[in-house]
NUSE-908427 format. One record per residue (C-alpha): residue number from 1; x, y, z. Coordinates in Angstrom, 2 decimals, padded with zeros to 5 digits. Layout:
BEGIN
NUM|X|Y|Z .
...
% end
This chain:
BEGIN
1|-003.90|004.75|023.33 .
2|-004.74|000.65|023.74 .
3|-001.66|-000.77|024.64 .
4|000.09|-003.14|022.22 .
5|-000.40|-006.62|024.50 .
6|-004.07|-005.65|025.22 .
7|-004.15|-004.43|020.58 .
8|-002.80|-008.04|020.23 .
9|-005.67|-010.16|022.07 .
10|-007.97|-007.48|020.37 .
11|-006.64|-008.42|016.71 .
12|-006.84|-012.21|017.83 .
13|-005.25|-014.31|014.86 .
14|-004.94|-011.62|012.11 .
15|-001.72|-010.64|011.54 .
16|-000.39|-007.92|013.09 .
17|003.49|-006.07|014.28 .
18|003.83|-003.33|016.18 .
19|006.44|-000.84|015.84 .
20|007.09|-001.71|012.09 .
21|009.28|000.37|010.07 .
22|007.37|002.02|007.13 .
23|010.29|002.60|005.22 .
24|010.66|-000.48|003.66 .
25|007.38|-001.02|002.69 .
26|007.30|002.11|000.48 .
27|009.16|002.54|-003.01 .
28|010.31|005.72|-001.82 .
29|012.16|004.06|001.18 .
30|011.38|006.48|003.58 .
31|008.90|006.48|006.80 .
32|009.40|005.65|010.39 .
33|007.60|003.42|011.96 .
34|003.81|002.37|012.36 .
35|002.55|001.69|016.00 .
36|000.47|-001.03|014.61 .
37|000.82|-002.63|011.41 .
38|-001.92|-005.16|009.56 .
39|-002.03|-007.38|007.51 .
40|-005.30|-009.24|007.29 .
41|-007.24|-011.36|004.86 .
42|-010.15|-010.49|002.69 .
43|-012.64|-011.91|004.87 .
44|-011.23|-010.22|007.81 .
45|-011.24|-006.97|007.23 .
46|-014.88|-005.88|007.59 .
47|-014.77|-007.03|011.37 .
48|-011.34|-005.32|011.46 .
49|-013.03|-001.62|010.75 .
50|-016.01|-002.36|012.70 .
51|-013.51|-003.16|015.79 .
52|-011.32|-000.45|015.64 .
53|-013.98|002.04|015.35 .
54|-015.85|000.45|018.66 .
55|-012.30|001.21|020.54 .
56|-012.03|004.85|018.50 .
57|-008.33|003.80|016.99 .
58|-007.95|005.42|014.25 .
59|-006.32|003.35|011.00 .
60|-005.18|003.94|007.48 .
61|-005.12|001.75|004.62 .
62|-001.58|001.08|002.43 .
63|-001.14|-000.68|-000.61 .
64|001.82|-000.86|-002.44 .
65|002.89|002.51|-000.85 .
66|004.32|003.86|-004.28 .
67|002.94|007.75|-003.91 .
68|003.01|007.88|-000.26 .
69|005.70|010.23|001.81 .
70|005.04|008.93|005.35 .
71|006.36|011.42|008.56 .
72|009.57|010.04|009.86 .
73|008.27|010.02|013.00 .
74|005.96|006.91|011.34 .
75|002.20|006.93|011.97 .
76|000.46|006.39|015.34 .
77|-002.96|004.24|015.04 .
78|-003.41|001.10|013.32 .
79|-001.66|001.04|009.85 .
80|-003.58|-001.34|007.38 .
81|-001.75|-003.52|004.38 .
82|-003.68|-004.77|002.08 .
83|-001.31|-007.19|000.12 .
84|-003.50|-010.13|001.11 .
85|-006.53|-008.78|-000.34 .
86|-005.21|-010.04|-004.06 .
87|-007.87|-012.41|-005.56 .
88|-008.64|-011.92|-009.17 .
89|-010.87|-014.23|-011.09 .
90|-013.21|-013.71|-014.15 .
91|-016.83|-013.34|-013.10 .
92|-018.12|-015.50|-015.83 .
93|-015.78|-016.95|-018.24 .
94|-015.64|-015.31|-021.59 .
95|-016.65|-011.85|-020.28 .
96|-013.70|-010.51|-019.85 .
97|-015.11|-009.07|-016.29 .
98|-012.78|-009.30|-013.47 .
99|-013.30|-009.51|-009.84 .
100|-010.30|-007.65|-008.20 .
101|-009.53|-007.37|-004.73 .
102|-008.14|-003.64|-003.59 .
103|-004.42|-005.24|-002.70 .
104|-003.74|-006.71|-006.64 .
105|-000.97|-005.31|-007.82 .
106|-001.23|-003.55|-011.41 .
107|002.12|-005.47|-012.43 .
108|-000.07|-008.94|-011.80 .
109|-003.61|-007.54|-013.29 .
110|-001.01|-006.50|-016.64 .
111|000.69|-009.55|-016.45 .
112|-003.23|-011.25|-016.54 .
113|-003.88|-009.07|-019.46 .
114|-001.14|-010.52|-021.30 .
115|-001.30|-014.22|-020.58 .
116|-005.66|-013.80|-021.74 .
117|-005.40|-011.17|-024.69 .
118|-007.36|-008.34|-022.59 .
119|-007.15|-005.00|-023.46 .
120|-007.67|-001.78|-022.03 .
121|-005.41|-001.18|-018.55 .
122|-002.16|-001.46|-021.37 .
123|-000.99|002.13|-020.75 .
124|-000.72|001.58|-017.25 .
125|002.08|-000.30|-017.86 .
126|005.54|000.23|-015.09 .
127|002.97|001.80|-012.57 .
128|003.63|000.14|-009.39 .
129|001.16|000.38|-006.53 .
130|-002.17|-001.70|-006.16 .
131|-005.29|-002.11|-007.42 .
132|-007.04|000.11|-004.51 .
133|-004.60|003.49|-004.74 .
134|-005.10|003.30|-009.01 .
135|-008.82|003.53|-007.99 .
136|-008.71|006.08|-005.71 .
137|-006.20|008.28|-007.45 .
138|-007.80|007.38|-010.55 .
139|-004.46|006.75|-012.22 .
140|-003.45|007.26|-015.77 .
141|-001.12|007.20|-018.46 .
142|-000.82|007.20|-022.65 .
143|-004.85|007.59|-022.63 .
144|-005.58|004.91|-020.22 .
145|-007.40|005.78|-016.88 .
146|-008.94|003.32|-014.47 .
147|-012.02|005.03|-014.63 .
148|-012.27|003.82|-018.03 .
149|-012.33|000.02|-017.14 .
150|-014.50|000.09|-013.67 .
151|-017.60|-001.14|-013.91 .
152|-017.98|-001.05|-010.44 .
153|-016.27|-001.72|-006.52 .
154|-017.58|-002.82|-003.36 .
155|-016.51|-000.67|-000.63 .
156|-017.11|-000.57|002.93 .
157|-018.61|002.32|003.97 .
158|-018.41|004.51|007.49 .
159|-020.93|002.38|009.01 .
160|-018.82|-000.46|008.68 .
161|-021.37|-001.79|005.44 .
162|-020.21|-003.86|002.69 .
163|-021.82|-001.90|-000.32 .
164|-021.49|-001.49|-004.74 .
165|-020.76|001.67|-006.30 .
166|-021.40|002.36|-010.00 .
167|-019.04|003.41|-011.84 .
168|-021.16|006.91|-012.20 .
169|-021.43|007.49|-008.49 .
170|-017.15|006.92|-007.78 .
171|-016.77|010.32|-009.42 .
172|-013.63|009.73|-011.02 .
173|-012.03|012.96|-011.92 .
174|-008.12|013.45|-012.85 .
175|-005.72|011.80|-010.54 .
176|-009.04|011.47|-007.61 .
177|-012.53|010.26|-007.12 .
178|-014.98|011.51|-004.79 .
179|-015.07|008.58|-002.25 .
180|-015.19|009.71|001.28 .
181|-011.83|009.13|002.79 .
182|-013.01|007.06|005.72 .
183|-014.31|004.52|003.00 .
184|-012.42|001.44|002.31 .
185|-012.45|-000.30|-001.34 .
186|-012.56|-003.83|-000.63 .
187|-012.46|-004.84|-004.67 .
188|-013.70|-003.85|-007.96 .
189|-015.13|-005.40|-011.05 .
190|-012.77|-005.12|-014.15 .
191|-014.00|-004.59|-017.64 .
192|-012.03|-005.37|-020.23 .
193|-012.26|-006.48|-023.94 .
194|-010.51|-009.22|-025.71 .
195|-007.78|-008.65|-028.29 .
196|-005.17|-010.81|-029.53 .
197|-002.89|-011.94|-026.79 .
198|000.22|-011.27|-029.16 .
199|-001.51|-007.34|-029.71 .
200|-001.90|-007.07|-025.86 .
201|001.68|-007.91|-024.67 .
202|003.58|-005.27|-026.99 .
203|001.40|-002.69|-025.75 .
204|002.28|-003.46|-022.86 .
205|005.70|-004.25|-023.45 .
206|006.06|-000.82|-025.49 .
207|004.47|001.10|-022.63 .
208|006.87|000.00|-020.68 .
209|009.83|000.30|-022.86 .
210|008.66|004.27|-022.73 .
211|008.82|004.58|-019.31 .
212|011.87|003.54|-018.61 .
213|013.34|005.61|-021.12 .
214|011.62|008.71|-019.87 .
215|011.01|007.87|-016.25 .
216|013.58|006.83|-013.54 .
217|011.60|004.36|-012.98 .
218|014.36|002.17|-010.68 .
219|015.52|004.75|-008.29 .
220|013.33|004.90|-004.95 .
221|010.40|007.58|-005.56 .
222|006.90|008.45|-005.28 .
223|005.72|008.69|-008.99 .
224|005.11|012.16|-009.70 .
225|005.31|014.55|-007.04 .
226|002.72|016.96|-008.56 .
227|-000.32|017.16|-010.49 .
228|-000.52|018.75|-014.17 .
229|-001.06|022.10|-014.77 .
230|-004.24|022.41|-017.06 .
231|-001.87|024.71|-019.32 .
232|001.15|022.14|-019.10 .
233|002.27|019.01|-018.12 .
234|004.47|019.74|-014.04 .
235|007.46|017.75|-015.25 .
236|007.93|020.72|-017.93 .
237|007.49|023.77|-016.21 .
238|009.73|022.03|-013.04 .
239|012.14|021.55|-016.23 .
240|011.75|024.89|-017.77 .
241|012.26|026.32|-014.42 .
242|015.76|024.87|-014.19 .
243|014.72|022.80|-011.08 .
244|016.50|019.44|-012.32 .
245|019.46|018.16|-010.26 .
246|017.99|020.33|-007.77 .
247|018.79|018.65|-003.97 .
248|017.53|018.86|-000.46 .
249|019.68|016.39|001.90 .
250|018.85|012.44|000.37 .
251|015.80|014.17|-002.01 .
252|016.98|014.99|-005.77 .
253|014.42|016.39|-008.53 .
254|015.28|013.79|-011.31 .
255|017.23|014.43|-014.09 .
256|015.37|012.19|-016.19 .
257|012.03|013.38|-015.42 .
258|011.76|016.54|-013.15 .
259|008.50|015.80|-011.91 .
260|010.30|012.79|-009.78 .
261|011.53|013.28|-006.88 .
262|014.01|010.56|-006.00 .
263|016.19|008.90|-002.75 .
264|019.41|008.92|-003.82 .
265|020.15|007.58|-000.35 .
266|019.41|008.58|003.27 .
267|016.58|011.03|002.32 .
268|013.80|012.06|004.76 .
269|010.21|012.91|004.33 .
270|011.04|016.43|005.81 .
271|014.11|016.86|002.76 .
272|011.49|015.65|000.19 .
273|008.55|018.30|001.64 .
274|011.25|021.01|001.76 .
275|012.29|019.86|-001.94 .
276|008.27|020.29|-002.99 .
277|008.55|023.67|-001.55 .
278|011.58|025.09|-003.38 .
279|010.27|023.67|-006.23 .
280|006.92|025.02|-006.17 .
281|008.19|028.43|-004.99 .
282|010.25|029.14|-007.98 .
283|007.78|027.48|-010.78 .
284|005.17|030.17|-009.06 .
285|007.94|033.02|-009.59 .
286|008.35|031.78|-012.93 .
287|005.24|030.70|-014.80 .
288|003.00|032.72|-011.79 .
289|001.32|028.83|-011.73 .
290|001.00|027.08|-008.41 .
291|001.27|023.66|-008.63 .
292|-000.33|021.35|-006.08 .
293|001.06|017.97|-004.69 .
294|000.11|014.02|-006.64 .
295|001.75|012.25|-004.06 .
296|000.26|012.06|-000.55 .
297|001.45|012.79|002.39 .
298|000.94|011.49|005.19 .
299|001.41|012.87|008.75 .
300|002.07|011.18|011.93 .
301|-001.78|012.00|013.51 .
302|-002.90|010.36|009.98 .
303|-003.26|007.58|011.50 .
304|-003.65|008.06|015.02 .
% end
């Protein structure tokens, strides 16, 4: 692998550590540390791909980190942030279409929503994360799915090519799309429709209110740990299957919600993937259902 003085002349004046520690840039607050973590601006990150493809390094792109359980070991490779990569601004005013780069946060895109009377992202209320992971895992909540409100994003593709995909050709399907994993989403357009602002905000704010009441939405997690069964939701048959208050070292299935899995303090990605296990094992001995994983996981060779 390219050493990290010879990495730093490569990534010239976009920001860049090396060694940084992964765990406290993810809600779950867990993950060791990335050999090389960046941060670059919008306009940088094309050239960014197309250079760390010419030297083979391998890279992976984080946003807000919110259903991620990174290897404690960290990731090897170049680990890519995209919190600078946050402009939002209405294409033509009045049309309630949004420009959004990948690394806008769904708390700021809401809190846009509010302030303008724009409806249609109001269920997706108390979801962290950023723009980019709600596209790719197509999130969702109280009837609202991104996949509803895309019009279109501009992605760069594995030839290192700024291009648009329609909304038709993402292949949004629950919780996933069909991009191609080496493809990054650079930003999207937004449509939404206009409502009174007064309307908007409750929604929101009631949306909210929910989740905290049924969610624990202020302990470190991942969001839910695994996808719904088509014959019930996974936080009922974890429930049903008397997995709450279950434990593996710092990893507890939530009492409030058993599809959480949350750091109660000093967990570790390998106590929250034994955790999955146990839990999965006895819903399957139950119910005869396998359930598969929401959150990702990511492995050290992930990124490198």
């Amino acid at each position: 692998m390219t050493s990290q003085p010879e990495l730093s002349r490569f990534f010239g004046t976009i920001k860049h550590r090396f060694n940084e520690p992964l765990a406290k840039h993810t809600f779950l607050k867990i993950g060791g540390p990335a050999y090389t973590a960046l941060f670059p601006q919008h306009e940088e990150l094309q050239n960014l791909i197309k250079n760390l493809k010419s030297i083979s390094m391998p890279y992976i792109l984080l946003g807000g980190c919110t259903n991620v359980v990174i290897d404690d070991e960290g990731l090897s490779g170049a680990v890519i942030f995209t919190n600078n990569i946050s402009n939002c601004e209405e294409v033509c005013r009045g049309s309630g279409i949004f420009r959004c780069g990948s690394g806008m946060s769904l708390a700021g895109l809401l809190s846009i929503c509010a302030d303008r009377g724009l409806s249609g992202m109001e269920g997706l209320s108390g979801i962290p994360g950023t723009l980019g992971g709600a596209l790719y895992g197509n999130s969702g909540s109280f009837g609202f799915e991104m996949k509803d409100v895309v019009k279109s994003i501009d992605v760069i593709n594995s030839d290192g090519d700024i291009v648009t995909v329609e909304n038709s050709k993402i292949g949004f399907r629950y919780r996933s799309c069909n991009l191609p994993e080496d493809w990054v989403i650079l930003s999207a357009l937004i449509k939404l429709q206009y409502d009174d602002p007064a309307n908007v905000r409750e929604k929101i704010k009631g949306f909210r209110r929910e989740k905290i009441e049924t969610q624990p939405v202020n302990m470190p997690s991942a969001g839910c740990a695994f996808r719904n069964h088509e014959t019930a939701p996974a936080g009922r048959l974890i429930d049903e299957a008397g997995c709450k208050g279950m434990r593996v070292g710092g990893i507890e299935v939530s009492p409030v919600h058993a599809n959480f899995f949350v750091n109660i303090g000093g967990g570790t990605a390998a106590d929250y993937i034994k955790l999955m296990d146990l839990v999965r094992d006895r819903v399957a001995g139950m119910f005869s259902i396998e359930l598969y994983p929401e959150v990702r996981i990511l492995k050290k060779q992930h990124a490198g």
